[in-house]
KOLLODREN-922618 format. One record per residue (C-alpha): x, y, z; residue in one letter. Coordinates in steps of 0.001 Angstrom, whole numbers, plus 524288, in hexadecimal, padded with zeros to 5 digits. Example, Ala and Ser with C-alpha at 12.3 -4.5 7.8 and 13.67 -1.06 7.14 Angstrom:
SITE,8300C,7EE6C,81E78,a
SITE,83566,7FBDC,81BE4,s
This chain:
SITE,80000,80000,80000,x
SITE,80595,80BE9,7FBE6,x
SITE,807D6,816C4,807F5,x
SITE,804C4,8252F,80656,x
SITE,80819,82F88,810F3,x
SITE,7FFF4,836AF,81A49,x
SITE,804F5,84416,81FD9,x
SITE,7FECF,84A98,82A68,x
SITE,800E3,85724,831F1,x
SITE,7FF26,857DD,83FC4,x
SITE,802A7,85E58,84D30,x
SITE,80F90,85B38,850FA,x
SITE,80D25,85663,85E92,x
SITE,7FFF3,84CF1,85A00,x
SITE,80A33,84737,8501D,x
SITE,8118B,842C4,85C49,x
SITE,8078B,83EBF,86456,x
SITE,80144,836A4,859B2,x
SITE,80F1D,83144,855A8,x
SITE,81176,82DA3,863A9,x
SITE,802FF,82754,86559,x
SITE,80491,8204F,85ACE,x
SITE,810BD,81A33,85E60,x
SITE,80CA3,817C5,86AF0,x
SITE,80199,80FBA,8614A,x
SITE,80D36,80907,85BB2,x
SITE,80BE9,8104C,84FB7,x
SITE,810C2,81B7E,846E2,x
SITE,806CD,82694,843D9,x
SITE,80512,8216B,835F1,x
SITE,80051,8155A,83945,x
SITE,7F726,81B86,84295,x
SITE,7F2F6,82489,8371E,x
SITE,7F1E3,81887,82E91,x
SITE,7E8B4,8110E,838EF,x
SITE,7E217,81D18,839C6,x
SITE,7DFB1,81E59,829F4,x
SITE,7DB32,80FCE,82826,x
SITE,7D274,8111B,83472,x
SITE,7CA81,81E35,82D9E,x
SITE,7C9AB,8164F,8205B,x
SITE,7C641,80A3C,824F6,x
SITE,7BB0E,80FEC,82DC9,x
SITE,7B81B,81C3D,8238B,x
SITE,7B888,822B4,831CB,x
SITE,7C23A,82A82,83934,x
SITE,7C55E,82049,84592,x
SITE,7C05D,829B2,84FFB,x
SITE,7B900,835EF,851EE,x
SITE,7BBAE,842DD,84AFB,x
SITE,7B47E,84ECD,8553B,x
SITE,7B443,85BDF,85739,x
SITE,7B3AC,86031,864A2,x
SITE,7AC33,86D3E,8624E,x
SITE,7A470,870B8,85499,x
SITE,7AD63,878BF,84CEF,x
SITE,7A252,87F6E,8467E,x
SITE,7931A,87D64,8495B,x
SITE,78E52,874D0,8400C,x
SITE,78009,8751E,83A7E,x
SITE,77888,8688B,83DB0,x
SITE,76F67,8666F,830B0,x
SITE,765E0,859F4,82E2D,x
SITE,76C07,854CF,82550,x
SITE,7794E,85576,82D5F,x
SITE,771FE,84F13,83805,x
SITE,76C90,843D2,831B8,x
SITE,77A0A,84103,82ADD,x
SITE,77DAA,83FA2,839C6,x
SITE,77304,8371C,83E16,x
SITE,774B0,82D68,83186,x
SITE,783F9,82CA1,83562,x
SITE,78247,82900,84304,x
SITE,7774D,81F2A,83F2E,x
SITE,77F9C,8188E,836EC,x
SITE,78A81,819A1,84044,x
SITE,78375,814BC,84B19,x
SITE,77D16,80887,840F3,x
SITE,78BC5,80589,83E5A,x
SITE,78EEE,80446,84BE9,x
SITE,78682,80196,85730,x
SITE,78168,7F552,859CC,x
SITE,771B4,7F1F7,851C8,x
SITE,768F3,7EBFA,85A48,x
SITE,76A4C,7F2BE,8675B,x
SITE,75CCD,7F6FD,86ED0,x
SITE,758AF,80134,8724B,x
SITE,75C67,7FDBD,88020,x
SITE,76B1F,7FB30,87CF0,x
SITE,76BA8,8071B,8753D,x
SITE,76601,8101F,87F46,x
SITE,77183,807BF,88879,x
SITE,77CF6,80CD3,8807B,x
SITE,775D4,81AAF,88173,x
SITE,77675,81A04,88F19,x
SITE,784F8,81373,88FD0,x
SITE,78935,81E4D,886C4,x
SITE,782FA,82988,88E8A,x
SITE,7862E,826BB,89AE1,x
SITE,79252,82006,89A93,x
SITE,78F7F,8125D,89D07,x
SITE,798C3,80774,89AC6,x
SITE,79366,7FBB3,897A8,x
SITE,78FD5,7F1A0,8A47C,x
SITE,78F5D,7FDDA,8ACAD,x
């Protein structure tokens, strides 16, 4: 397989932090970069979650935006939670998740 390069530009002192995490990992930063790369193209998905703490700018909530939501976390939540819980089990995980509750507590 032929190899290309990747250059990237970053703050001094996170290059050394990374380079020293990822030896601690027992590998170089381009491998890490490389797991990283065939982790977002084999998923189609960056690995973790990209937030903003505070809205930049205030953004106008429309319809159309809205349902666009809705359908993605329906199909979202079809892809991964569990079919056939009851009601009952489902309003159990509500509960867990609100209040903090391990499970066999």
């Amino acid at each position: 397989m032929a190899q290309a390069t990747f250059s990237v530009q970053m703050d001094e002192t996170l290059k050394k932090q990374f380079d020293t995490l990822c030896s601690d990992f027992g590998m170089t930063a381009a491998t890490a970069i490389n797991v990283f790369a065939k982790t977002v193209v084999r998923e189609r998905r960056i690995p973790f979650e990209i937030a903003s703490p505070e809205p930049t700018a205030v953004q106008e909530i429309t319809r159309e935006g809205a349902l666009r939501a809705f359908y993605m976390l329906r199909e979202q939540a079809r892809e991964n939670f569990p079919q056939g819980m009851s009601l009952e089990e489902i309003n159990e995980e509500i509960r867990k998740t609100r209040y903090g509750v391990e499970d066999g507590e």
